[in-house]
C-alpha positions in Angstrom: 2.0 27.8 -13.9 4.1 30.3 -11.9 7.5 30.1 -11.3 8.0 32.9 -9.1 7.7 31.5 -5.1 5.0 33.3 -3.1 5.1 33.5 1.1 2.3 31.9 2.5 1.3 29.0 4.9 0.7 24.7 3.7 -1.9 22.8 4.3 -2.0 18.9 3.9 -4.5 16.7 4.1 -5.1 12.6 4.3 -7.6 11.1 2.3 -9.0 7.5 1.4 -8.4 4.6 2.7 -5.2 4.5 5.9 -1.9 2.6 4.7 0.9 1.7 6.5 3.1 4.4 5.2 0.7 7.4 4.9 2.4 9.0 7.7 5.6 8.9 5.8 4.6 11.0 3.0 2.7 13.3 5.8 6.2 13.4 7.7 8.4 13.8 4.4 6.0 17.4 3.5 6.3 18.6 7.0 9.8 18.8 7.5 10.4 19.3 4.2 8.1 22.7 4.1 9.9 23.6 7.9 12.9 24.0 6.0 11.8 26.7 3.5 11.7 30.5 4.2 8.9 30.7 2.2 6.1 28.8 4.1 5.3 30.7 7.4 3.4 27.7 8.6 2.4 23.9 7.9 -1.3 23.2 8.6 -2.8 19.9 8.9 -6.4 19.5 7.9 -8.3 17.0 10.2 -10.1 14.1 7.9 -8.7 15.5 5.0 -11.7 18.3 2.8 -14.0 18.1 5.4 -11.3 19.2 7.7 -10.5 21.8 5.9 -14.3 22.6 4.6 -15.4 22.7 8.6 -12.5 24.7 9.5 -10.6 21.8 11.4 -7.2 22.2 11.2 -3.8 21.8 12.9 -0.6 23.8 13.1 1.0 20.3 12.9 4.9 22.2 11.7 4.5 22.9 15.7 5.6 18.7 16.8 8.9 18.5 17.6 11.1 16.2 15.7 10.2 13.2 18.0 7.1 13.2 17.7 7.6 13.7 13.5 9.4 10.4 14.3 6.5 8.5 15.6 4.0 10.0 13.8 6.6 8.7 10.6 6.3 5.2 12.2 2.4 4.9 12.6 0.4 3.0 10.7 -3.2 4.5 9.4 -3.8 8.3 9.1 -2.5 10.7 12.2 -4.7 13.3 10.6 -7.7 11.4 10.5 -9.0 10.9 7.0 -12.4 10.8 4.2 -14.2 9.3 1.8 -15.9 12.8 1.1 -17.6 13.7 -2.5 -17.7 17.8 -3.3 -20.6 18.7 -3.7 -20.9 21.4 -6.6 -20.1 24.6 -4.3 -17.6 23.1 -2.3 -14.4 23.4 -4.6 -14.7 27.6 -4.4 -16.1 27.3 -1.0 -12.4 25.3 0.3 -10.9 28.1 -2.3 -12.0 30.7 -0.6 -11.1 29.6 2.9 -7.3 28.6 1.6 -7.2 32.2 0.8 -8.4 33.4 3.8 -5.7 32.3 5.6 -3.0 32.7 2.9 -2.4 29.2 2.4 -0.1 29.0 -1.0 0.2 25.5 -0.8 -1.9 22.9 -0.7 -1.0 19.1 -0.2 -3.4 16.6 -0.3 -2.2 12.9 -0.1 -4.1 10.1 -1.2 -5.8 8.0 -5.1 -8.1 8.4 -7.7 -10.9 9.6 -5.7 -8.9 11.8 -4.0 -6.9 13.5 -7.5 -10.4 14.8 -8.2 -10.8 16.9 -5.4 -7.7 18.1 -5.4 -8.0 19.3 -9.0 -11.2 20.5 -8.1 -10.2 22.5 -5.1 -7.4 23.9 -7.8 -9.3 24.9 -10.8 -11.7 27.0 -8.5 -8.6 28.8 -6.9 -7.4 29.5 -10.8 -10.9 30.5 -11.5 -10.7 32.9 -8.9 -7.4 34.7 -9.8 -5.7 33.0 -6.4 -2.1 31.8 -6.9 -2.6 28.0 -5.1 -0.2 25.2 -6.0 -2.5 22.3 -5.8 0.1 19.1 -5.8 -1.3 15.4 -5.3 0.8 12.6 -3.3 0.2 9.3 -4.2 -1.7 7.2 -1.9 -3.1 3.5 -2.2 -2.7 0.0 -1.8 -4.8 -1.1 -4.0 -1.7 0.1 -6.8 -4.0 1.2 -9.0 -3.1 4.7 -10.6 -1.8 5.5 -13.7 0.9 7.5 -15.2 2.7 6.2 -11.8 4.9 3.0 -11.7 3.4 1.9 -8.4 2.1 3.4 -5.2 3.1 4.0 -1.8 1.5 1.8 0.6 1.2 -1.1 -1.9 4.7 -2.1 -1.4 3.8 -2.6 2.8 0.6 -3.8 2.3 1.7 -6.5 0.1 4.4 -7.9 1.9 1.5 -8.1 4.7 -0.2 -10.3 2.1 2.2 -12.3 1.0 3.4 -13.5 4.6 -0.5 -13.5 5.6 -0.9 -16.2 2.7 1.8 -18.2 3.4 1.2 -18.6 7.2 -2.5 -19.4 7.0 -1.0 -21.9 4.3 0.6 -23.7 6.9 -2.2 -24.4 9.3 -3.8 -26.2 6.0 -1.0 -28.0 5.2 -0.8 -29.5 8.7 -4.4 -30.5 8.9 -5.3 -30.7 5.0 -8.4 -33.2 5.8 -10.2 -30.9 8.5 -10.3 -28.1 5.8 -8.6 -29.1 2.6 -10.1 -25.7 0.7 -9.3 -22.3 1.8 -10.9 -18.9 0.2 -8.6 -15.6 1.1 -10.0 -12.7 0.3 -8.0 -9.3 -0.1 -8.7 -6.4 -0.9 -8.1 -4.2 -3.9 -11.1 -2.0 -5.7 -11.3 -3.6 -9.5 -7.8 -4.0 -9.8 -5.7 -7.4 -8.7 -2.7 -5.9 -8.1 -2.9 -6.8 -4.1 -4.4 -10.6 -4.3 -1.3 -11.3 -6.8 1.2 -9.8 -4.3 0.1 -12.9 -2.0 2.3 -15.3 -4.6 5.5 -13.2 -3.6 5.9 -15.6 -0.8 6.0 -19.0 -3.4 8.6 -20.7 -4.5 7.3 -23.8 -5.8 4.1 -25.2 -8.3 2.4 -27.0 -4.9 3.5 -23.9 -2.5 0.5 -21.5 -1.6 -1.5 -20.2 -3.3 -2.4 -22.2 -5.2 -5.1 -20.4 -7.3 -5.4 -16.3 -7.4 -8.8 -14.9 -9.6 -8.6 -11.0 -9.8 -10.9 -8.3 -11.2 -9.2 -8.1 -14.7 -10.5 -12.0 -15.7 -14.3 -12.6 -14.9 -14.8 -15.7 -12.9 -15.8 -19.2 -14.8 -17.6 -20.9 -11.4 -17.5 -24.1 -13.6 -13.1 -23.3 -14.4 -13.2 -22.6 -10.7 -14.6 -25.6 -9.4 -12.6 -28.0 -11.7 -9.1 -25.8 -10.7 -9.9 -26.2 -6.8 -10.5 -30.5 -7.7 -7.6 -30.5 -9.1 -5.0 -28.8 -6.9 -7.0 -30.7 -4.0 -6.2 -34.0 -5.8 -2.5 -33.3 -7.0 -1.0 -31.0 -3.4 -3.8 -32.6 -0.5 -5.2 -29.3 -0.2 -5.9 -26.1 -2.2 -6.1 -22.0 -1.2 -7.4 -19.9 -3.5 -6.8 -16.0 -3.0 -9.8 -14.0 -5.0 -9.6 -10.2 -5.3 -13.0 -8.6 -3.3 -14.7 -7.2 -6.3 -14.8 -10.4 -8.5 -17.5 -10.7 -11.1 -18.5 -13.5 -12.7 -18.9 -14.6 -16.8 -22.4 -12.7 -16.7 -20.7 -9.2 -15.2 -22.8 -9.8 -12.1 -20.4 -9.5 -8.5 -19.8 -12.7 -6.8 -20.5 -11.6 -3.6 -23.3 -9.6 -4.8 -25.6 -10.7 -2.3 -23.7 -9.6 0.2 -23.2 -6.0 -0.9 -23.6 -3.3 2.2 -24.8 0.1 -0.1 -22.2 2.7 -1.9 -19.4 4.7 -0.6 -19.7 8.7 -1.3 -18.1 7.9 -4.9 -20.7 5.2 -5.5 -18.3 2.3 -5.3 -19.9 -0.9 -3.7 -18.7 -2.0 -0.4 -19.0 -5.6 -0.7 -17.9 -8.0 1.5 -19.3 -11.5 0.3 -16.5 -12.8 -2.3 -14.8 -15.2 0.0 -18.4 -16.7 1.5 -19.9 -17.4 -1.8 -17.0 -19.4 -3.0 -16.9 -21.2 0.3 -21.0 -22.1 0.1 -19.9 -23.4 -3.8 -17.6 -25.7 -3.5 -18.7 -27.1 0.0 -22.3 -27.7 -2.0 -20.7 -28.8 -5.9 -17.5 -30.8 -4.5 -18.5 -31.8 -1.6 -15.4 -30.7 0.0 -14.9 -29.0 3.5 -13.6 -24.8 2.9 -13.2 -22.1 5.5 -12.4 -18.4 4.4 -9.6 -16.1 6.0 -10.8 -12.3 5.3 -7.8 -10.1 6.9 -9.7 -7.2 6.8 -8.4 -3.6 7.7 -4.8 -4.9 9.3 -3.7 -5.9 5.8 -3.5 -2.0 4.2 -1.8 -0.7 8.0 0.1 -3.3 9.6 3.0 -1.6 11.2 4.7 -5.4 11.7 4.7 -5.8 7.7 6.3 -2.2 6.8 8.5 -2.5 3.9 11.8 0.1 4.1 11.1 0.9 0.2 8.0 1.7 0.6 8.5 3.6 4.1 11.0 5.6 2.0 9.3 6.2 -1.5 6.0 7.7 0.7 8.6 9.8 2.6 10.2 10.8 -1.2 7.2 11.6 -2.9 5.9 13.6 0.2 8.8 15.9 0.8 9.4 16.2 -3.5 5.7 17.2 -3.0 6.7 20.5 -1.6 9.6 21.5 -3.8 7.3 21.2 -6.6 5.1 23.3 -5.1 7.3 26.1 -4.0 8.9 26.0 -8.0 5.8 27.1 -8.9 4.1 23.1 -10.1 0.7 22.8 -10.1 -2.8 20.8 -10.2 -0.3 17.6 -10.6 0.5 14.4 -8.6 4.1 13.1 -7.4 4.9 9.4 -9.5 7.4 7.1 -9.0 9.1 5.9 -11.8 11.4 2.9 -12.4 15.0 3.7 -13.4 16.2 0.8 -16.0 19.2 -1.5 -14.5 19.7 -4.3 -12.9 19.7 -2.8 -9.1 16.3 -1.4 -8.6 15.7 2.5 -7.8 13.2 5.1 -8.4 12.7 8.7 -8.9 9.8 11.5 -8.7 8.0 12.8 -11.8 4.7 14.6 -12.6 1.7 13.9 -13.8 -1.4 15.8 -14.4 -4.1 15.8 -11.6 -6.7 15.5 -14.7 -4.7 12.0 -15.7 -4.7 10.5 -12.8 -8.6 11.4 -11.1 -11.3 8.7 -11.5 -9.2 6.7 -13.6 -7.5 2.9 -12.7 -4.3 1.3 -13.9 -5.4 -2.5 -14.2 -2.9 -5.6 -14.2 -1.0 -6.0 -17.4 -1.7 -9.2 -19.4 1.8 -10.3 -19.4 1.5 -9.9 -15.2 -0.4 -13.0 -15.3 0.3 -17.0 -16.6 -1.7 -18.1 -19.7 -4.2 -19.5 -17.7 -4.8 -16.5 -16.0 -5.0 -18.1 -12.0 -0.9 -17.5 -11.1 1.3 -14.8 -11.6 4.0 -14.8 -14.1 7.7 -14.2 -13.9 7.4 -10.4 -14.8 5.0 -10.0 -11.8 7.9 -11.3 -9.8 10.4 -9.3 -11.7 8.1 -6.0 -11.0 6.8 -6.6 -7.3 9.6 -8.3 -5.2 11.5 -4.7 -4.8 8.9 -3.2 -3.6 8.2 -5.4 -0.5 11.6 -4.6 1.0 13.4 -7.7 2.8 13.2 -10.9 1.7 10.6 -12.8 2.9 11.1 -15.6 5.8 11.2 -18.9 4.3 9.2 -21.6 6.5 11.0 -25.3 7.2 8.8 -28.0 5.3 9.1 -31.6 6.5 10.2 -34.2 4.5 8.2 -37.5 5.0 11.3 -40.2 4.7 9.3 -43.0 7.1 11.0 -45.1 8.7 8.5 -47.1 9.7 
């Protein structure tokens, strides 16, 4: 690592799936970098390494400060993102083109998938004798990388959740015989940190939901079944919210049939989690179900930002670039949780290497000893993140009078 700071231009780039905050951490590194002598200019890379690998790219350190603002406050990625895999020449090929136009600094803001390239694109600059800082930003709202306490995006997209859950609750418990079972289905690659964010929003045993079933426990259909009876039986009506990439006892995906190919990285894109559980218990309990799938809105929805989150994206993106310029890199930004009872955070490192192609899962002790509802230290570790306290909705209280 060098520790001497070298002229030259920055380019960042936006990869994986869009958040709600993205643009934050995007904002954070540009006016960040317009503040230091030694960056001549800040280049934005249009979707990301094939932006940069087709030569299309922005001089985005030209946008005035209002339009940093409302860039700051859009949801989804302004530079367009990727799901792109290198192929074998393309590290030293993106290497060579960094060079080219003296770019010392390169930003690329987004998970796992996205770690790898970036370390990638860095060890073939070091192979090559080129002085690049190659620095990772955390990007994901499916929480799901280690080393780091939690990512930005997770915190917006699980308030988004969490209200999602409770308001599509309501229209059940208002007309519990016309659908008394409801499947939601959320996203979140293998890990459950997402469809356990939708309890944030719960403050009793009969409030929804009712039932969550994430990656991390395979799915008992026969547990299942006899759960759904009984919340049916005990609250009037049950919803269930089940993690997109549930497997069952056997390892085989329960939406399996309804699989749609691979991404680039090989990871299924199913979409049939929420419909097989509906066809289940509408055929073994003879019970009416519906599904609610949110879909794209629930990682980007502007209306659901959370202010933490909004700020930790903006932190990590503009620490991003002091590391750089120190001389840091081939590492990621982290957030990490700073012990007392207020909660706050700070920026530390971790290595690229740590954090590519690998998954932070949810903790044991995250969940009840059932396994289908969060427990107190799930509380105690998401509520900060979600910013504002969540609305609380009026119940009625059936005192007949006749």
């Amino acid at each position: 690592m060098s520790q001497q700071t070298v002229r030259g231009n920055l380019l960042i780039g936006q990869s994986g799936g869009p958040t709600a905050v993205i643009n934050a951490s995007l904002v954070g590194a540009v006016k960040e970098a317009l503040r230091i002598d030694a960056i001549d200019t800040v280049y934005g890379a249009i979707h990301g390494v094939e932006g940069l690998l087709n030569r299309k790219v922005i001089d985005i350190g030209h946008e005035t400060s209002e339009t940093l603002q409302t860039i700051m406050q859009t949801p989804s990625a302004y530079l367009g993102s990727c799901r792109y895999k290198l192929r074998e020449d393309d590290p030293e090929k993106a290497a060579e083109i960094l060079k080219a136009h003296n770019v010392r600094y390169f930003l690329y803001i987004g998970g796992n998938d996205s770690a790898d390239t970036a370390h990638r694109i860095g060890a073939a600059a070091t192979a090559m004798g080129y002085d690049l800082r190659v620095i990772g930003v955390p990007k994901t709202i499916d929480n799901d990388l280690p080393v780091t306490d939690h990512c930005p995006g997770y915190g917006s997209a699980a308030r988004a959740i969490a209200m999602a859950t409770q308001e599509s609750a309501l229209c059940s418990q208002a007309m519990p015989e016309h659908y008394p079972v409801k499947i939601i289905e959320v996203m979140g690659r293998y890990a459950g940190w997402l469809a356990c964010a939708s309890s944030l929003g719960k403050h009793t045993p009969d409030d929804a939901p009712h039932l969550i079933y994430i990656p991390e426990r395979k799915l008992d259909y026969t547990a299942f079944l006899r759960d759904v009876r009984n919340v049916v039986r005990r609250v009037g009506y049950c919803v269930a919210v089940v993690s997109e990439h549930l497997t069952d006892m056997q390892g085989k995906g329960v939406g399996e049939q309804y699989t749609q190919g691979t991404d680039a990285f090989g990871h299924p894109l199913v979409a049939g989690v929420a419909q097989t559980l509906v066809d289940l218990v509408n055929s073994e309990l003879g019970l009416r179900a519906r599904f609610d799938k949110p879909g794209d809105w629930q990682r980007m929805s502007s209306a659901h930002f959370s202010k933490t989150d909004v700020d930790e994206a903006y932190l990590v993106g503009r620490m991003a670039v002091r590391y750089a310029v120190r001389g840091v890199t081939q590492k990621m930004v982290t957030l990490q949780r700073v012990p007392g009872e207020r909660y706050a955070c700070e920026t530390g490192l971790a290595d690229l290497e740590e954090i590519a192609n690998q998954q932070k899962v949810l903790p044991d002790e995250f969940l009840d000893k059932d396994g289908a509802m969060v427990s107190q230290a799930f509380y105690d570790y998401a509520l900060p993140l979600i910013g504002a306290p969540l609305p609380s909705y009026a119940r009625v209280q059936p005192r007949y009078v006749w």
